[in-house]
C-alpha positions as CSV (number, residue, x, y, z in Angstrom):
1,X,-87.0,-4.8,24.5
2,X,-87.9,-7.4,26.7
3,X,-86.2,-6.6,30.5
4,X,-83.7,-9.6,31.2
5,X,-84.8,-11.0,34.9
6,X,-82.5,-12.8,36.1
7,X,-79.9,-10.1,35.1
8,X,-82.4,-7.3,37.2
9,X,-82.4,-9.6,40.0
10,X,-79.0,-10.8,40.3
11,X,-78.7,-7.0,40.4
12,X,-80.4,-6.7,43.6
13,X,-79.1,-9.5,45.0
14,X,-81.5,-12.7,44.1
15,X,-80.1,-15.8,42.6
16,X,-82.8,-16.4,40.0
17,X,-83.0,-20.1,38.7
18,X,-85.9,-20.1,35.5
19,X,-88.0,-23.0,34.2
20,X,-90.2,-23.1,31.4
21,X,-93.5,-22.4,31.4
22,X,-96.0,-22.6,28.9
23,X,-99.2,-20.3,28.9
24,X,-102.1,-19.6,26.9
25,X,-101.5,-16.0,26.7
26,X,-98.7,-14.2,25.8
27,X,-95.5,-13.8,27.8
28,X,-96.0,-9.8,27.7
29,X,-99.6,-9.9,28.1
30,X,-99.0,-12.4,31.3
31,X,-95.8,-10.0,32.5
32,X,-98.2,-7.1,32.0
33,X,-100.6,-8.3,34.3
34,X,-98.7,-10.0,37.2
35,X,-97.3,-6.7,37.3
36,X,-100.1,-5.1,37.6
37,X,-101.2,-7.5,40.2
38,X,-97.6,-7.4,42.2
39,X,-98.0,-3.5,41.7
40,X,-101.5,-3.2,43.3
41,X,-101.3,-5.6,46.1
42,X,-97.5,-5.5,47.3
43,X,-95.6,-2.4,45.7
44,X,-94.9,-1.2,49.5
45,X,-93.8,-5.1,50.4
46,X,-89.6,-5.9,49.8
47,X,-88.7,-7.8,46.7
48,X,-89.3,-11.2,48.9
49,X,-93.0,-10.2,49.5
50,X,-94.0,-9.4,45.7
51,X,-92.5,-12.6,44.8
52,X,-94.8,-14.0,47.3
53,X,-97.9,-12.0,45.7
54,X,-96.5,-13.1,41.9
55,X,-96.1,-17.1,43.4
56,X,-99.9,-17.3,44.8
57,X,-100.7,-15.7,41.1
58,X,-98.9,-18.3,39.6
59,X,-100.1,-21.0,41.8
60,X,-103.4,-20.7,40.6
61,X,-102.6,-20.5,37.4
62,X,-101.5,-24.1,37.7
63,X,-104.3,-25.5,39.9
64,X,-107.7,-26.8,37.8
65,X,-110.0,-24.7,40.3
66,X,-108.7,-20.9,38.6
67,X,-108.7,-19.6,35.0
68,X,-105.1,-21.0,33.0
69,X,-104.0,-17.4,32.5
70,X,-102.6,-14.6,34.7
71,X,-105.1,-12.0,33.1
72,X,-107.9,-14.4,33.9
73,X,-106.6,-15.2,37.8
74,X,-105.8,-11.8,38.6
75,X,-109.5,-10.7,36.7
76,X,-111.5,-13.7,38.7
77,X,-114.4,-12.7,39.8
78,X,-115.8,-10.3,37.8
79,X,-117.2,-12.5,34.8
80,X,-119.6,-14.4,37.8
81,X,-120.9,-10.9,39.4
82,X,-119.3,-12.1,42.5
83,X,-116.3,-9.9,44.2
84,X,-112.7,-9.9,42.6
85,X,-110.0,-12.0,43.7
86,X,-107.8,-9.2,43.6
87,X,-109.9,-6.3,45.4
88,X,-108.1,-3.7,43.2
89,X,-109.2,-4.9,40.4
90,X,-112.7,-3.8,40.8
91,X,-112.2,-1.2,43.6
92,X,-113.8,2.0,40.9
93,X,-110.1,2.8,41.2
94,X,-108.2,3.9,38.2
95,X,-105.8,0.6,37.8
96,X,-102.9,2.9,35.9
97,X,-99.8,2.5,37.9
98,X,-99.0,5.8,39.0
99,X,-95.2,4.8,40.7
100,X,-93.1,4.3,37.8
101,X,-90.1,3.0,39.5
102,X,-92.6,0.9,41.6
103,X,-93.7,-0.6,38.3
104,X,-90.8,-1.1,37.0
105,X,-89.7,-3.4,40.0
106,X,-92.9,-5.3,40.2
107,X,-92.8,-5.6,36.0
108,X,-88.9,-7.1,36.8
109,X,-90.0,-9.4,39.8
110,X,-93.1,-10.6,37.4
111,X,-90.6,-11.4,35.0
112,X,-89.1,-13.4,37.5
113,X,-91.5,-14.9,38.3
114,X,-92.8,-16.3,35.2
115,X,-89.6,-17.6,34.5
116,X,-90.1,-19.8,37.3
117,X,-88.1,-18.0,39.8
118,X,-88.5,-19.8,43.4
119,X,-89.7,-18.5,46.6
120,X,-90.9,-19.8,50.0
121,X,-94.3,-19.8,48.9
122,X,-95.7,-23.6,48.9
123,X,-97.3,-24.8,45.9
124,X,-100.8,-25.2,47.7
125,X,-100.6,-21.3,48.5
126,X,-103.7,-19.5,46.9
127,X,-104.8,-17.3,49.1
128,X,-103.0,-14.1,50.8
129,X,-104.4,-11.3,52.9
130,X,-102.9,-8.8,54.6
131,X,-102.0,-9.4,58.3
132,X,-103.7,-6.3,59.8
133,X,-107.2,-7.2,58.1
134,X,-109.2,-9.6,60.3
135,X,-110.0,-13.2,58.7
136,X,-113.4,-13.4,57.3
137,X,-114.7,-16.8,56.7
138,X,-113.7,-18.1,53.8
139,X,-110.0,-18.1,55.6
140,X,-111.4,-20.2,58.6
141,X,-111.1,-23.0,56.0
142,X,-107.6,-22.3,55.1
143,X,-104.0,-22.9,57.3
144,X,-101.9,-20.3,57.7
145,X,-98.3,-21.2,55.8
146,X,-95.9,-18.4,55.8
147,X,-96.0,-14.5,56.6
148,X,-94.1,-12.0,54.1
149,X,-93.5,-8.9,55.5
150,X,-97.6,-7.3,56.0
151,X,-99.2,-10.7,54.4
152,X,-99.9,-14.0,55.5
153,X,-100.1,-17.0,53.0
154,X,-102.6,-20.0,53.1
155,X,-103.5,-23.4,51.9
156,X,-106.6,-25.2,51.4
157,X,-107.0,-27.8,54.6
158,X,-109.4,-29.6,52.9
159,X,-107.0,-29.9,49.3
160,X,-103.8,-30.4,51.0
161,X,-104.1,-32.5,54.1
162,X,-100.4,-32.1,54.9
163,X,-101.3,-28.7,56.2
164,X,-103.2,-28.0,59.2
């Protein structure tokens, strides 16, 4: 049974507004792994930040420079030898969520999500790290957008001159 997400949301107090959306995987396979995405890099964010994390997912999904499916965003990396994306993907750490209730949320705000939810995440938005953790620098050629609770967003300088 297929978890309703605008219902879920409107329960905790989001207005959810969906789109359609087409993708080249299924809709379960691609709730499965923004989920597992959300899950691993923002479970301990607020509902606002792991729509953030799902957004950036979904972002580059869209944009011609990633793979056209969440499994193959959130996986990127890996095929090339080079680092993941998504450092817990390929951290030797089991990748089971082991917060049930945590996954449950982030399985509801993928949902979400997909559905084309909206959030204050700029379309140019690909990148995210977490505040704390000094820039290295590949995000010397990115501009700061937005900050989420422990993340800050970015944009390309160079793709979207709007942004400095």
């Amino acid at each position: 049974m297929r978890t309703n997400a605008a219902t879920a949301l409107l329960f905790v107090g989001i207005a959810v507004f969906p789109t359609v959306s087409a993708h080249a995987e299924t809709h379960e396979d691609a709730i499965h792994w923004l989920a597992l995405n959300i899950y691993h890099e923002a479970r301990g964010e607020g509902i606002e930040g792991q729509l953030a994390a799902g957004r950036v997912v979904m972002n580059r999904v869209k944009s011609p420079d990633y793979p056209n499916t969440v499994k193959g965003v959130v996986t990127d990396g890996t095929e090339r030898g080079a680092r993941c994306d998504f450092s817990w993907y390929c951290d030797g750490k089991p990748d089971t969520p082991t917060d049930r209730d945590a996954f449950a949320i982030a399985s509801v705000v993928a949902s979400a999500v997909l559905d084309g939810y909206e959030t204050a995440i700029p379309a140019c938005a690909h990148s995210y790290h977490a505040a704390q953790i000094p820039q290295n620098g590949y995000f010397l050629r990115l501009a700061p957008v937005i900050r989420i609770g422990a993340h800050v967003f970015y944009c390309d300088k160079q793709k979207d001159p709007l942004v400095s």
